[in-house]
C-alpha positions as a Markdown table, in Angstrom:
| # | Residue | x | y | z |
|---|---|---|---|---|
| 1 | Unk | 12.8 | 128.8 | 50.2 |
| 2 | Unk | 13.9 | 124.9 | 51.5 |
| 3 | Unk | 9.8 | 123.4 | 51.3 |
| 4 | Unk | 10.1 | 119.5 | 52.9 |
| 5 | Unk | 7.0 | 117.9 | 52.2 |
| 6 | Unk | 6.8 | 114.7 | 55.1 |
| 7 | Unk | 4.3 | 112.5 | 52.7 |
| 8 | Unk | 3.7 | 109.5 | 54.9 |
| 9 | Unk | 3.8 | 106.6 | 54.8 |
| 10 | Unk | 0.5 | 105.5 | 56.0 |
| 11 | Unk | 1.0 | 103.9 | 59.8 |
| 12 | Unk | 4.4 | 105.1 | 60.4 |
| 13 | Unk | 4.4 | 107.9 | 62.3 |
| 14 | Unk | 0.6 | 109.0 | 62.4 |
| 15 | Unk | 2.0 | 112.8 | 62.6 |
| 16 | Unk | 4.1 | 112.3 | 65.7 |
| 17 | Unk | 6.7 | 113.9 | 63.3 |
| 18 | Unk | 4.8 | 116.7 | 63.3 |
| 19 | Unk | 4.0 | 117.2 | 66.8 |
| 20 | Unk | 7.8 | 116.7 | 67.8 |
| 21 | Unk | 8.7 | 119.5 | 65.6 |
| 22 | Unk | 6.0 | 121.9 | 66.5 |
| 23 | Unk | 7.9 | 121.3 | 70.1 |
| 24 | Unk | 10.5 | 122.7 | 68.4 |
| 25 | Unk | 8.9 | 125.6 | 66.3 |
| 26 | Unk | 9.8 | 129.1 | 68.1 |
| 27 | Unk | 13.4 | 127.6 | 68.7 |
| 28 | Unk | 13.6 | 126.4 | 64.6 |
| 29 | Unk | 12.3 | 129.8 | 63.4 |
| 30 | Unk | 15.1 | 131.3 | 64.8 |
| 31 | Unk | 17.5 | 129.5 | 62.9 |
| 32 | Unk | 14.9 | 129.8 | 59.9 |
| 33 | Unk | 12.9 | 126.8 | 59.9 |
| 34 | Unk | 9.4 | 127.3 | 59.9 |
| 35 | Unk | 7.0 | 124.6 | 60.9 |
| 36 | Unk | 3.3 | 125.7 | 61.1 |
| 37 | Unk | 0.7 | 124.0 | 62.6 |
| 38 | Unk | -1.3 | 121.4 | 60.3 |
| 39 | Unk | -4.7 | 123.0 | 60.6 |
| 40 | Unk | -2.8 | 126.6 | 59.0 |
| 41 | Unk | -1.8 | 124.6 | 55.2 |
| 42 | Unk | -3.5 | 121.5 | 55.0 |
| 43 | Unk | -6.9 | 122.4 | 54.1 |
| 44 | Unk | -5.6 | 125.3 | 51.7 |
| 45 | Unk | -2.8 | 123.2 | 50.1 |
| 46 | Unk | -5.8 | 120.1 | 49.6 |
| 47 | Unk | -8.0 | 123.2 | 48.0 |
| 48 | Unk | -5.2 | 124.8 | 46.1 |
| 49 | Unk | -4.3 | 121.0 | 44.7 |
| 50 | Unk | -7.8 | 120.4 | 43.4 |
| 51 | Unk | -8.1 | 123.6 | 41.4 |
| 52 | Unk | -4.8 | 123.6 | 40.1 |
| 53 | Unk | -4.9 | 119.6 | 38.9 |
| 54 | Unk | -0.7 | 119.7 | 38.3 |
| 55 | Unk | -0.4 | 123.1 | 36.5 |
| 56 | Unk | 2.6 | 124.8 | 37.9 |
| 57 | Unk | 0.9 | 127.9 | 40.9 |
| 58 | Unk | 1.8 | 130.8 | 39.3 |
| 59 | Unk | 4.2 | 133.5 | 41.3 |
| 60 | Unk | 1.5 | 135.2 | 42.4 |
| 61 | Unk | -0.2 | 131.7 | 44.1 |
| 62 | Unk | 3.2 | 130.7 | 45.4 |
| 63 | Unk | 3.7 | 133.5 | 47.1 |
| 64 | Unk | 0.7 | 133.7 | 48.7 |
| 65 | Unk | 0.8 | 130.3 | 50.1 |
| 66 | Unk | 4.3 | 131.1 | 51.6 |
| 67 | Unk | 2.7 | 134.2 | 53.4 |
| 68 | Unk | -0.4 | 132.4 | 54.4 |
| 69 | Unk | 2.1 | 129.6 | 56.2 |
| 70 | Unk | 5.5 | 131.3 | 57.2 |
| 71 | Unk | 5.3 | 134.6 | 59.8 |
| 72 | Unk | 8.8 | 135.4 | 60.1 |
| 73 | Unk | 10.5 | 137.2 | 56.5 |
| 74 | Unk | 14.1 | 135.8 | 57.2 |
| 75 | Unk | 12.2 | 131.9 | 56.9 |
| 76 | Unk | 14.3 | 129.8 | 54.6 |
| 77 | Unk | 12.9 | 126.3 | 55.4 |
| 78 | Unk | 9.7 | 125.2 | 55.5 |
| 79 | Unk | 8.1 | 121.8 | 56.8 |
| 80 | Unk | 5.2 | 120.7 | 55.6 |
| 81 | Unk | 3.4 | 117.0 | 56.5 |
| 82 | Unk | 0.4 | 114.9 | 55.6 |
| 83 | Unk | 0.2 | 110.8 | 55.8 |
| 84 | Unk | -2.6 | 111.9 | 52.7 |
| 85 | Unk | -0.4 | 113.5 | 50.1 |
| 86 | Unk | 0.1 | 110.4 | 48.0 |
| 87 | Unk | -3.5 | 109.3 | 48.6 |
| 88 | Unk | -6.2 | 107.9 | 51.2 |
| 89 | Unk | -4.7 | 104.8 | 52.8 |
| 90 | Unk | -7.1 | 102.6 | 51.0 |
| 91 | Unk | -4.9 | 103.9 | 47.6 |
| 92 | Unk | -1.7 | 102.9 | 49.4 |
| 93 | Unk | -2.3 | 99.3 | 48.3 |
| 94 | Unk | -4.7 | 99.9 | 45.5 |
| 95 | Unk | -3.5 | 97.9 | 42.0 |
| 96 | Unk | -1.4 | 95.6 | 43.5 |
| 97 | Unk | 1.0 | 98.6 | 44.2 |
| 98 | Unk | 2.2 | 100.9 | 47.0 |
| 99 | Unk | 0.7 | 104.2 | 46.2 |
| 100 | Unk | 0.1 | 103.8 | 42.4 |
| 101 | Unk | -1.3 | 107.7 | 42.8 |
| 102 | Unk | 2.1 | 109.1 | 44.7 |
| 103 | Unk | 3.7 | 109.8 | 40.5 |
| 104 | Unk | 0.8 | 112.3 | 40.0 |
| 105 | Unk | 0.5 | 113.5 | 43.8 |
| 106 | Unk | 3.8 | 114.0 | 43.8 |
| 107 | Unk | 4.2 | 116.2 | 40.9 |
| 108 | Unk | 1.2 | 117.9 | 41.4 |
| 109 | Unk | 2.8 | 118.9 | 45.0 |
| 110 | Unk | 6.3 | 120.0 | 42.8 |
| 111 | Unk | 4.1 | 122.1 | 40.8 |
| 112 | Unk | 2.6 | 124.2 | 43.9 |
| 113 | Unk | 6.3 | 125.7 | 44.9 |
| 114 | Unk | 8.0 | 125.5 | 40.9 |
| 115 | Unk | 10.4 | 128.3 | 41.9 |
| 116 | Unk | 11.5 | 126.7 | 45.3 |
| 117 | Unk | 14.1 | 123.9 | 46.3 |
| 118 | Unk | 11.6 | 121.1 | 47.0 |
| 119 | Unk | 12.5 | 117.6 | 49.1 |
| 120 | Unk | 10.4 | 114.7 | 49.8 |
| 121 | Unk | 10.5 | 112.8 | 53.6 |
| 122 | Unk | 9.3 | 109.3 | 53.4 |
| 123 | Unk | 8.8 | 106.5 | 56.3 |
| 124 | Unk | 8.7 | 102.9 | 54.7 |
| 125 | Unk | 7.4 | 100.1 | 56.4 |
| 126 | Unk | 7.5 | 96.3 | 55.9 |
| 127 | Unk | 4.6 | 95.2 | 53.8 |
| 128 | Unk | 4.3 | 92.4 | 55.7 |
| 129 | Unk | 2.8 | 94.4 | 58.4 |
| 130 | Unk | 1.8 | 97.8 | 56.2 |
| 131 | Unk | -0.8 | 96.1 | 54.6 |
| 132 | Unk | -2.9 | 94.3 | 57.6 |
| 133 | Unk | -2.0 | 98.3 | 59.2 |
| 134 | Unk | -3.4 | 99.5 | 56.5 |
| 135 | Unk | -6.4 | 97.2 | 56.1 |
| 136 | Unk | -7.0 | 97.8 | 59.6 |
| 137 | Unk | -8.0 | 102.1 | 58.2 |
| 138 | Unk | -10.3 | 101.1 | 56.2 |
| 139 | Unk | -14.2 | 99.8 | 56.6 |
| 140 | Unk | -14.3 | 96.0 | 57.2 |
| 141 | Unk | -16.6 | 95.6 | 53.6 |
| 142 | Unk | -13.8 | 97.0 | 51.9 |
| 143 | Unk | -10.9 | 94.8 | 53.5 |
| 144 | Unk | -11.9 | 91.9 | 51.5 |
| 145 | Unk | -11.9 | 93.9 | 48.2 |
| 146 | Unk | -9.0 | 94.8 | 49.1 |
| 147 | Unk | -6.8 | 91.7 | 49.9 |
| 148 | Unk | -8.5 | 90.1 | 46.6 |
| 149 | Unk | -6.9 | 92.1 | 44.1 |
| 150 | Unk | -3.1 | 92.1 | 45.9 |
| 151 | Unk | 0.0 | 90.4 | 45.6 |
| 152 | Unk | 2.0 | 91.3 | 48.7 |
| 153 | Unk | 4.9 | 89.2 | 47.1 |
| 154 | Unk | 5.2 | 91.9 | 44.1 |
| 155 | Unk | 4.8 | 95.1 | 46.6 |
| 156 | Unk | 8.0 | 97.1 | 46.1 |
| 157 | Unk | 8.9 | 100.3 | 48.1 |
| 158 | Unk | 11.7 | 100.5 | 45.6 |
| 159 | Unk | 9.2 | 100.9 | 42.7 |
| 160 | Unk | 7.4 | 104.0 | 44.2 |
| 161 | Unk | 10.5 | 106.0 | 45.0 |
| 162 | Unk | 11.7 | 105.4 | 41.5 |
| 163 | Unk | 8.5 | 106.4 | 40.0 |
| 164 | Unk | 8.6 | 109.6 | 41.8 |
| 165 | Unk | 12.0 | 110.3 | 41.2 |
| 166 | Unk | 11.3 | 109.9 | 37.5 |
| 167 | Unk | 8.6 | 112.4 | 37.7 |
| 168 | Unk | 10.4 | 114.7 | 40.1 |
| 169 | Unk | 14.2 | 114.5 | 39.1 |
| 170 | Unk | 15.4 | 117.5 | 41.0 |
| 171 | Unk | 13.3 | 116.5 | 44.0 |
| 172 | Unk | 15.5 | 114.5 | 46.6 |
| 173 | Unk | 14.0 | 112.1 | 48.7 |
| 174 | Unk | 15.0 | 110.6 | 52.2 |
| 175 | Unk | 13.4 | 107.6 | 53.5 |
| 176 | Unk | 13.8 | 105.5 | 56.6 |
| 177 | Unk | 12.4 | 102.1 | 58.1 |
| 178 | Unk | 9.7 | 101.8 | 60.2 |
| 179 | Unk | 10.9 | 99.5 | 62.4 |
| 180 | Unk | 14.3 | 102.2 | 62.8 |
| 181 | Unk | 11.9 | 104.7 | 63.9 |
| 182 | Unk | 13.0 | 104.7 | 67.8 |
| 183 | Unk | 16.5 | 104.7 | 67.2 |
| 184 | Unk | 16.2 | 107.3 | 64.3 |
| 185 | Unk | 13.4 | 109.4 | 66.1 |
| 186 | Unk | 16.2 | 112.4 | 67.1 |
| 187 | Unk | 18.3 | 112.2 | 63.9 |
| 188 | Unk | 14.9 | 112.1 | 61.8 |
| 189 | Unk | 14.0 | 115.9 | 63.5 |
| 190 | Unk | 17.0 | 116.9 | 62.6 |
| 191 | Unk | 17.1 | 116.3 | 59.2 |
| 192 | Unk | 14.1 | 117.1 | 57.9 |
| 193 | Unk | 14.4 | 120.4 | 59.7 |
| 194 | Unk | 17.7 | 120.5 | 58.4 |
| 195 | Unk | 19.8 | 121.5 | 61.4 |
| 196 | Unk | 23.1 | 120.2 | 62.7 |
| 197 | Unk | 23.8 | 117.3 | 65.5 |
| 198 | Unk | 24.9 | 119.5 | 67.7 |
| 199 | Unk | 21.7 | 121.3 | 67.7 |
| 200 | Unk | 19.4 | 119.7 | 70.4 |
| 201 | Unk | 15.8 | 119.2 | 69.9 |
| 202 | Unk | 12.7 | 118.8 | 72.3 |
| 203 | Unk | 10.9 | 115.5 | 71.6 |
| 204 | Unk | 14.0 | 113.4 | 70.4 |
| 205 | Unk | 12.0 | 110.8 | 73.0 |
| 206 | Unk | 8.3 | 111.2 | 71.7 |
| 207 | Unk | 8.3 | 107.7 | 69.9 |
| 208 | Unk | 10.1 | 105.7 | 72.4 |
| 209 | Unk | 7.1 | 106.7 | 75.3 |
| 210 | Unk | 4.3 | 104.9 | 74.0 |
| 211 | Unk | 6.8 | 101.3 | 73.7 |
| 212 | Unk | 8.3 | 101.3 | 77.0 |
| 213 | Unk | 7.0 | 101.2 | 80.6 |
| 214 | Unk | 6.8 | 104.7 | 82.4 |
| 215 | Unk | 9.7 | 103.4 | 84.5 |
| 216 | Unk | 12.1 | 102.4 | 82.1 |
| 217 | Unk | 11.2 | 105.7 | 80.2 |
| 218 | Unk | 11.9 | 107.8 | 83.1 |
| 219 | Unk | 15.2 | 106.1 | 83.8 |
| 220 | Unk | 16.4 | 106.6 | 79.6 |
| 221 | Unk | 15.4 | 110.5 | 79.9 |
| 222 | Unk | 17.5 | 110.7 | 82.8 |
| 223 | Unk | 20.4 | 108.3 | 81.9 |
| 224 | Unk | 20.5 | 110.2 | 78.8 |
| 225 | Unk | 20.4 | 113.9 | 80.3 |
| 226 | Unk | 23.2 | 113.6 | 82.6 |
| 227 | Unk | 25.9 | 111.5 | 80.6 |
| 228 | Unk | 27.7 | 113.1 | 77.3 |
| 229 | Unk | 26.4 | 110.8 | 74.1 |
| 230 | Unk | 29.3 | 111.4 | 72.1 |
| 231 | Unk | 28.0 | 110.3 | 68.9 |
| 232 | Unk | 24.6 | 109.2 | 67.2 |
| 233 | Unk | 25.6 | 105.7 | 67.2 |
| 234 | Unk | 26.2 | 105.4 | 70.4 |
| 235 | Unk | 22.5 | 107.2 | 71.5 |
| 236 | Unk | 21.5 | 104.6 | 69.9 |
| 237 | Unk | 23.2 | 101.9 | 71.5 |
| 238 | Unk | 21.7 | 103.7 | 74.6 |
| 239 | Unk | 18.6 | 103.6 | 73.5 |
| 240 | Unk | 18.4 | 99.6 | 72.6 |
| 241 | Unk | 19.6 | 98.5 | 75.6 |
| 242 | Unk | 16.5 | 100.2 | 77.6 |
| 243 | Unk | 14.3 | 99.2 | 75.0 |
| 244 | Unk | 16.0 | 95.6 | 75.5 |
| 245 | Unk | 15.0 | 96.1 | 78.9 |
| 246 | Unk | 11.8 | 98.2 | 79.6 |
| 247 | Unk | 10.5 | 97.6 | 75.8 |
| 248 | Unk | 6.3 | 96.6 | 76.5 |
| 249 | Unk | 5.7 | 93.2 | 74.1 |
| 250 | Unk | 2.3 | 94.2 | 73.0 |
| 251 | Unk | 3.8 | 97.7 | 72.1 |
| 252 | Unk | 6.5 | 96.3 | 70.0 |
| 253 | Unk | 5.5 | 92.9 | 68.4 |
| 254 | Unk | 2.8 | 92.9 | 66.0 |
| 255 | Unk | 0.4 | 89.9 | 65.7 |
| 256 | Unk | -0.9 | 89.2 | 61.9 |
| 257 | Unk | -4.1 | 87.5 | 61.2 |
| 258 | Unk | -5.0 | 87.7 | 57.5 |
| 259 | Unk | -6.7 | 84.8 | 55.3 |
| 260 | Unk | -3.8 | 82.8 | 53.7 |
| 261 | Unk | -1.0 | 84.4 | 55.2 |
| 262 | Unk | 1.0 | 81.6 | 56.8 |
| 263 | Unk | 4.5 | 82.1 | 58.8 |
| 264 | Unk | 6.4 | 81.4 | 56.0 |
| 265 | Unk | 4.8 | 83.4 | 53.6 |
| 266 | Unk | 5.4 | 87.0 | 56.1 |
| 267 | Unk | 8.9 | 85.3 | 56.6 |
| 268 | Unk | 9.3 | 85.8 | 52.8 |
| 269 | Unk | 7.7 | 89.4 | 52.3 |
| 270 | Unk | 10.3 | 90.3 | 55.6 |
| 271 | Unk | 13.5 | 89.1 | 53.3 |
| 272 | Unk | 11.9 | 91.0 | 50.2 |
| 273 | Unk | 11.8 | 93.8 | 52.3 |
| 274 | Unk | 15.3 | 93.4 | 53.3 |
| 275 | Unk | 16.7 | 93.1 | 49.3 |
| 276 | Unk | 14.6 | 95.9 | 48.2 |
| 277 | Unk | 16.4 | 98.4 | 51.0 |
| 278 | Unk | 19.3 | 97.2 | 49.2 |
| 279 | Unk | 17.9 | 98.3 | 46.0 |
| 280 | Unk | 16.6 | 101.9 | 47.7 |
| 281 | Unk | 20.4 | 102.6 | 48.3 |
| 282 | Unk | 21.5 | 102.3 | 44.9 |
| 283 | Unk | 18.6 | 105.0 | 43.5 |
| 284 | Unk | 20.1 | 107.8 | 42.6 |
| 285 | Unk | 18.9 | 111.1 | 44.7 |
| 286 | Unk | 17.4 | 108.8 | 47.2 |
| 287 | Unk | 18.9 | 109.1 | 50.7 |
| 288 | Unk | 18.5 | 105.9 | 53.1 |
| 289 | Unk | 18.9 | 106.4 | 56.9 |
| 290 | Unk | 19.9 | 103.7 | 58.6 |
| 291 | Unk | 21.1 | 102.9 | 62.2 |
């Protein structure tokens, strides 16, 4: 069995990966991709985590896991997502790091499916808007803690991808950018559930709705369903000039209010952002999508 784990990030997607794909599921299982629902594996995978603490599930527990989610016996891709698998989103910028837990959460996931092909999906973000996204989780009494103990100048998406590659070396990883989400929304389904371009999906649109005016929306659904797209690259040239038109400003630029963080210090983190992407494509076993 294929098993894609979707592990976050934190205030990327918030599961709308998952919903698009559930849009999908009786049409996927028939080309043998299962996606079950989050409330069928969640809790059992969280319970099945704790009592296991990284020892590899033996044949027996791996098995039944792969009953419990997957109904049809000719299944040979599974999707799996939680924003939680590499910790709460307060852990996402604990000790001046981006998920300092996601080495350990990461094997301990391997572990669960030993004898399977296993992949990781990953959405990065900027960190100079991550973290205030991610601050904005948590308790206001813990924000301050919080902020006190981080460097956002050292935070490095780089660094977590190749601490998890270390510790999973025959685990692949594929990881896009945040901000790329509505261009890469469609190509995004399609990869993780691992099916052709040619293969259409329901919900190729889902992110783009809650950016752009009902109107402009309306008028990109239909643009798009009567004229032949003859590539990716051009859907997405589609796609940015309706944005460039119907896009809603509050929806799409993001305001940042944090003590001490001055225009040119988020001008900086956005550059270091930009340099460690370059760095991401170099890492061996790490796939980058880009637009």
């Amino acid at each position: 069995m294929q098993i894609c784990f979707h592990l976050g990030a934190h205030c990327t997607d918030d599961d709308h990966l998952t919903k698009s794909l559930l849009k999908n599921s009786g049409r996927l299982a028939k080309l043998g991709v299962a996606v079950p629902g989050p409330g069928r594996y969640r809790g059992l995978l969280a319970d099945a985590l704790v009592k296991l603490q990284g020892a590899r599930a033996d044949d027996d527990t791996q098995d039944m896991l792969l009953d419990t989610f997957v109904d049809r016996t000719d299944a040979k891709r599974l999707i799996l997502g939680h924003k939680n698998f590499m910790g709460a989103p307060h852990r996402s910028i604990e000790n001046n790091q981006l998920y300092h837990l996601a080495k350990r959460n990461t094997v301990w996931i391997r572990n669960l499916f030993a004898n399977h092909e296993v992949s990781f999906f990953i959405g990065l973000r900027n960190p100079a808007t991550f973290v205030p996204a991610i601050l904005n989780t948590v308790p206001t009494h813990d924000r301050t803690s919080l902020l006190s103990q981080l460097d956002p100048r050292g935070l490095r998406w780089s660094d977590m991808l190749l601490t998890i590659r270390e510790a999973n070396p025959d685990t692949p990883i594929t990881v896009w950018c945040n901000e790329d989400t509505p261009l890469l929304w469609h190509e995004i389904m399609q990869v993780i559930a691992g099916v052709s371009d040619n293969i259409p999906l329901e919900g190729g649109l889902d992110i783009l709705r809650p950016i752009m005016t009902h109107d402009g929306f309306d008028r990109m659904v239909d643009y798009l369903g009567k004229t032949e797209i003859p590539s990716p690259q051009q859907r997405q040239r589609v796609i940015v000039t309706f944005l460039e038109k119907y896009a809603i400003p509050d929806a799409v630029e993001e305001e940042i209010d944090l003590p001490g963080w001055t225009e040119a210090m988020i001008d900086d983190l956005s550059d270091a952002y930009d340099r460690d992407l370059d760095q991401i494509e170099r890492i061996e076993g790490v796939t980058l999508l880009l637009t």
